[in-house]
VMD Tcl script that draws the C-alpha trace (Angstrom):
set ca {
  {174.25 157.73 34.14}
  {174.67 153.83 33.80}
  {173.91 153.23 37.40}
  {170.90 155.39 37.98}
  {169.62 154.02 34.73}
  {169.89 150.28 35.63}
  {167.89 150.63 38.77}
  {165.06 152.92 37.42}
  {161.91 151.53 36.43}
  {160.95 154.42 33.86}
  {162.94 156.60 31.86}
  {162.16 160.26 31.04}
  {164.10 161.67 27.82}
  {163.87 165.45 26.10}
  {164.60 163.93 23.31}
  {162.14 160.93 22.68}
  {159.12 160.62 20.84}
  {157.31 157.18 21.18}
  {153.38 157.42 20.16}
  {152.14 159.46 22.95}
  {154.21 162.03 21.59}
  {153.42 161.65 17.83}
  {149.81 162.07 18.13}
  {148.34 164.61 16.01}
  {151.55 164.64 14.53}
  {149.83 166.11 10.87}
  {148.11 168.54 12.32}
  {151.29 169.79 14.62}
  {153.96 169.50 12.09}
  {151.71 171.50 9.65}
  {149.21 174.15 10.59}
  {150.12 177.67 11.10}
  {149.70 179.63 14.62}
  {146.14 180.90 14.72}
  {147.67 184.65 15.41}
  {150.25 184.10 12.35}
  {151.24 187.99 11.82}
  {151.50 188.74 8.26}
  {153.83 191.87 7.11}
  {155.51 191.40 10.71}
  {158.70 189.89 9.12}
  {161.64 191.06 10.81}
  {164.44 192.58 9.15}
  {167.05 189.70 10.67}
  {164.60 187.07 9.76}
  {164.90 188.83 6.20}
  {169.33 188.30 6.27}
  {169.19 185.06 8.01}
  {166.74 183.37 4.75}
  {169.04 185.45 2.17}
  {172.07 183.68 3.52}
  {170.20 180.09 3.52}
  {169.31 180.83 -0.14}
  {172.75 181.78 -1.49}
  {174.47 179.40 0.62}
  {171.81 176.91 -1.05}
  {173.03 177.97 -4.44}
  {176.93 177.65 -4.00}
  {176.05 174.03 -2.57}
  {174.94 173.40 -6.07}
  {171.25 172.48 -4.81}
  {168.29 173.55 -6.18}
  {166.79 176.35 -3.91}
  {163.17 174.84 -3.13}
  {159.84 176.65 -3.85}
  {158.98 177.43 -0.21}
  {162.45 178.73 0.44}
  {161.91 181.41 -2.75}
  {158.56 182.38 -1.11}
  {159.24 182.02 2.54}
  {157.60 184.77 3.68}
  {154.14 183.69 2.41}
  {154.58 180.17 4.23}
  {153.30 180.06 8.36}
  {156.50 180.12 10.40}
  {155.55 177.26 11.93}
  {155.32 175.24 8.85}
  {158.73 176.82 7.84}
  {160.26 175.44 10.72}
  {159.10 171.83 9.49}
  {160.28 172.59 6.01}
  {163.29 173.67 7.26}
  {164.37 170.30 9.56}
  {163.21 167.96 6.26}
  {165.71 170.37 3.86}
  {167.90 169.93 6.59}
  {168.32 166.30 6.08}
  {167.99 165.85 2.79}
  {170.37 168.41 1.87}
  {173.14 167.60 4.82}
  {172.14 163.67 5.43}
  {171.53 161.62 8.58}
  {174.53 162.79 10.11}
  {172.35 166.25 11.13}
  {168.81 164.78 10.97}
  {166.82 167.07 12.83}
  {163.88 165.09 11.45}
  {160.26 165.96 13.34}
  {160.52 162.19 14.81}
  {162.78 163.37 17.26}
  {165.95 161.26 18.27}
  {166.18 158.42 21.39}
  {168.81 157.92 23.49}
  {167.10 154.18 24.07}
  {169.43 153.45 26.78}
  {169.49 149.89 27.78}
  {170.83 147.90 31.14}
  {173.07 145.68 30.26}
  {171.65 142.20 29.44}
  {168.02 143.60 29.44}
  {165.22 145.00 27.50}
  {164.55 148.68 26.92}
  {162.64 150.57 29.72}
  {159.53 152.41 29.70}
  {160.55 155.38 28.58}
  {158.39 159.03 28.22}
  {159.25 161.43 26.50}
  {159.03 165.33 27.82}
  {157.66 166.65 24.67}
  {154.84 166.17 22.17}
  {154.70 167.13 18.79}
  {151.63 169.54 19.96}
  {153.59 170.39 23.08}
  {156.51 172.34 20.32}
  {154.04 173.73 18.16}
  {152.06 175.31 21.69}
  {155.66 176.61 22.66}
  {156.28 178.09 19.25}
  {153.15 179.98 18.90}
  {152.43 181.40 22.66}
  {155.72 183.01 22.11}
  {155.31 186.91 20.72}
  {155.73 187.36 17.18}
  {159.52 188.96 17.98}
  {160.56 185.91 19.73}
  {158.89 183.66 16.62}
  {160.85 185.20 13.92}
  {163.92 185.19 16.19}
  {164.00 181.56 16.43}
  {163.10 180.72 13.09}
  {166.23 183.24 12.10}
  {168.15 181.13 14.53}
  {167.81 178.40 12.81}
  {168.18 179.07 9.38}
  {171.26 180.57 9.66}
  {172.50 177.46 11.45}
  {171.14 175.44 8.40}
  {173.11 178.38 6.41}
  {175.81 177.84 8.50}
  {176.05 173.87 7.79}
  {175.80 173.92 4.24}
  {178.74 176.07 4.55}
  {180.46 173.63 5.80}
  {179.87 170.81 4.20}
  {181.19 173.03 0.98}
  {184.11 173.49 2.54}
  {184.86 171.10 4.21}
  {183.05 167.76 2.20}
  {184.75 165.10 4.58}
  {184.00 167.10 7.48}
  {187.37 165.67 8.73}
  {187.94 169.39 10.13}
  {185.53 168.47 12.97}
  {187.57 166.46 14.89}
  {189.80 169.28 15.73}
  {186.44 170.99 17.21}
  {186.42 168.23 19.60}
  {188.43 169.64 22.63}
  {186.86 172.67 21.98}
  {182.95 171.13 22.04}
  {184.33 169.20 25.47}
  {185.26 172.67 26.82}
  {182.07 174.23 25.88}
  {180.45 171.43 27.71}
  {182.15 171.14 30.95}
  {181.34 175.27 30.99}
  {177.32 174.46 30.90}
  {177.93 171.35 33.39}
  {179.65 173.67 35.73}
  {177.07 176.12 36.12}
  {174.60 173.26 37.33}
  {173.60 173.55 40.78}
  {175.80 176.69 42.16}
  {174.59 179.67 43.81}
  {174.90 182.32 41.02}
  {173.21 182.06 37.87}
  {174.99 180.93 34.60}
  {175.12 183.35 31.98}
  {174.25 182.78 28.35}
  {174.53 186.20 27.11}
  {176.95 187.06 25.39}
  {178.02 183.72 24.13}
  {181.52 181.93 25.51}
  {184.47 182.11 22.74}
  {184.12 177.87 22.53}
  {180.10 178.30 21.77}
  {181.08 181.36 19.36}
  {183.21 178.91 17.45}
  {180.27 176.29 17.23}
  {177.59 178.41 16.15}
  {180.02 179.87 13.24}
  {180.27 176.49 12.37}
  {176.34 175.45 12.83}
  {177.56 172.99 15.53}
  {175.50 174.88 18.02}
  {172.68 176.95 17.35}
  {172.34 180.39 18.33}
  {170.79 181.27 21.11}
  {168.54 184.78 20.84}
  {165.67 185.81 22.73}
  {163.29 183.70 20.88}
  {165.35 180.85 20.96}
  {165.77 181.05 24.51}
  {162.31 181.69 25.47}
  {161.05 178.80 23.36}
  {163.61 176.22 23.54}
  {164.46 176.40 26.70}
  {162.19 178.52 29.05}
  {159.25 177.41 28.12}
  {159.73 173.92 27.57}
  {161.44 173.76 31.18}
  {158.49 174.80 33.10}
  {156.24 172.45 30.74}
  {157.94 169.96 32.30}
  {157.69 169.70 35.79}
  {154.20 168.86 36.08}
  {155.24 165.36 33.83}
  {158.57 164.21 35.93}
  {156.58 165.21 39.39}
  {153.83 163.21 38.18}
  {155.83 160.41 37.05}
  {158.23 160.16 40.27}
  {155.03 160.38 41.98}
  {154.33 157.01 40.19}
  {157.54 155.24 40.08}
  {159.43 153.90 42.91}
  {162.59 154.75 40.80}
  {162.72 157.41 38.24}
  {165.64 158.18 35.82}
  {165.55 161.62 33.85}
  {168.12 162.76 30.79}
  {167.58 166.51 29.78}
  {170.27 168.87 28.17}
  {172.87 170.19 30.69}
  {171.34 174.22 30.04}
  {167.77 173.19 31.70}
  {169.29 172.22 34.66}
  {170.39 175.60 36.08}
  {169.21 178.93 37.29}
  {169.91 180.88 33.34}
  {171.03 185.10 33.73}
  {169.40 186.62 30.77}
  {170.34 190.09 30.52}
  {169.40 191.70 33.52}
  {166.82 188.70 34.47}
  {167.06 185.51 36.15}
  {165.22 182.44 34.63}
  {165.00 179.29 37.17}
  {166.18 176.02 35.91}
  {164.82 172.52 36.09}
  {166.46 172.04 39.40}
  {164.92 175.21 41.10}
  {161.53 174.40 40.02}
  {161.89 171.48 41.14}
  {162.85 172.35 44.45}
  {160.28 175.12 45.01}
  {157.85 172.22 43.95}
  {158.90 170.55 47.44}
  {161.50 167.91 45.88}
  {164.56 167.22 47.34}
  {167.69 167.73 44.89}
  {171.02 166.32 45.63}
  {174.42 166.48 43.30}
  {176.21 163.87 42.80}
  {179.83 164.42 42.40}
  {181.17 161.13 43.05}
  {181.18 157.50 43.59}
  {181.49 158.53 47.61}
  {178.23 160.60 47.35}
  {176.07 157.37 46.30}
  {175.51 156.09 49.46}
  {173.25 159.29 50.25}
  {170.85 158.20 47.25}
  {168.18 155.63 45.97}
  {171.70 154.66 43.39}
  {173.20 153.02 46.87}
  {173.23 149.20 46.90}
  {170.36 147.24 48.80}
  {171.40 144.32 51.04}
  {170.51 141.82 48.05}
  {172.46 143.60 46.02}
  {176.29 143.50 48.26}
  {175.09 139.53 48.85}
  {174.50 139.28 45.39}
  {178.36 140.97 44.28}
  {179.64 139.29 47.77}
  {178.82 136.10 46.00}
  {180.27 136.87 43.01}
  {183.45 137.47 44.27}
  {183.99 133.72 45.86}
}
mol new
graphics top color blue
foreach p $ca { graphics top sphere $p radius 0.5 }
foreach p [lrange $ca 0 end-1] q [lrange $ca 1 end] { graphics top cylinder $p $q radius 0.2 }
display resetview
């Protein structure tokens, strides 16, 4: 990562939101799908919001208004409600605050780099609501129970000095996702690994239904490959950070979903993994002549 990094001239993160992405921000973060269904509540959406409530309760917090009346609000606006409840109720250690969170990488002994970010505020709210009202109320399910799931927790666990011994087992579920990228068959994601189990009982991890994956993840994937085309297009050198599970070809039940890399490559790009240092040399990360008289220097 630090090497590719260094030489770009533009970054492209999943995760940032400078002020391209926060325009319209109000507007986004509040108003309701025009097609909101009403009376089209499903009956897991129904558990998931019962748990959030009484797991509200034994945290000794006050249950808010919207949370009583949930299924009166928009779903989209619930999903805002629910990321600021989030944070105030678990603290910056979880924010999953609507500005979205940076990497801001930096080479060493410079300023930041242009960076873009992948999403807009307008860009989630378009994903949300062109999903089918199944899919809507599955994700919003998924992640109030994770909230649920959190505030569990932190009641049992105050400190959270029991998530340490989740580390190896976070690494593990890691290495699985990073091991699926780029190889001939599909990674599956259904049902869940025994490691991402663990998380998700926890709220580490989120779960990952239909909805989720359609929204999250399928959607937003093909959104993007019209922005990182257009912006290698552009840029001599382009670096890109997305989450490891956009990266491959996804088996979904009995479908295949391509990943980042696929569409990428039916797009006409040429994608290369690099394993190792010894692999460089094949890539726009291998040294230019100024560069080896530059470390050749150095080293007198």
């Amino acid at each position: 990562m630090k090497p590719s990094y260094a030489v770009a001239e533009v970054a492209v993160m999943e995760t940032y939101f400078g002020p391209d992405q926060l325009r319209n921000g109000s507007f986004a973060l509040g108003a309701p799908c025009f097609d909101d269904p009403k009376g089209l509540h499903t009956q897991r959406l129904h558990l998931a919001f019962d748990a959030l409530i009484e797991a509200t309760r034994d945290s000794h917090l006050d249950v808010p208004n919207w949370l009583e009346s949930w299924a009166l609000v928009p779903e989209y606006l619930i999903l805002t409600l629910l990321d600021t409840f989030t944070t105030a109720s678990l603290g910056p250690a979880y924010d999953v605050s609507e500005t979205g969170i940076s990497f801001r990488l930096r080479g060493k002994g410079t300023t930041s780099k242009k960076t873009i970010g992948l999403d807009t505020l307008g860009d989630r709210r378009t994903h949300f609501c062109s999903a089918n009202a199944a899919d809507r109320a599955d994700f919003v399910a998924d992640k109030a129970l994770q909230v649920s799931r959190l505030l569990r927790l932190r009641q049992s666990d105050p400190l959270y000095s029991s998530l340490g011994k989740l580390a190896v087992v976070a690494g593990e579920v890691t290495d699985e996702k990073v091991r699926c990228v780029d190889r001939p068959m599909p990674c599956a994601i259904d049902p869940v690994s025994p490691g991402d189990q663990i998380l998700q009982d926890k709220g580490l991890e989120t779960n990952c239904s239909s909805g989720t994956f359609e929204i999250m993840i399928k959607q937003r994937t093909h959104a993007w490959v019209p922005l990182i085309a257009k912006t290698i297009s552009e840029h001599h050198r382009t670096f890109v950070i997305v989450g490891a599970l956009h990266l491959p070809d996804l088996r979904v039940g009995n479908r295949v979903e391509p990943g980042l890399i696929s569409l990428l490559r039916q797009q006409g790009f040429s994608v290369t993994s690099i394993g190792g240092a010894s692999d460089i040399g094949a890539t726009f990360l291998s040294p230019s002549w100024f560069d080896r008289v530059r470390s050749a220097l150095g080293s007198l």
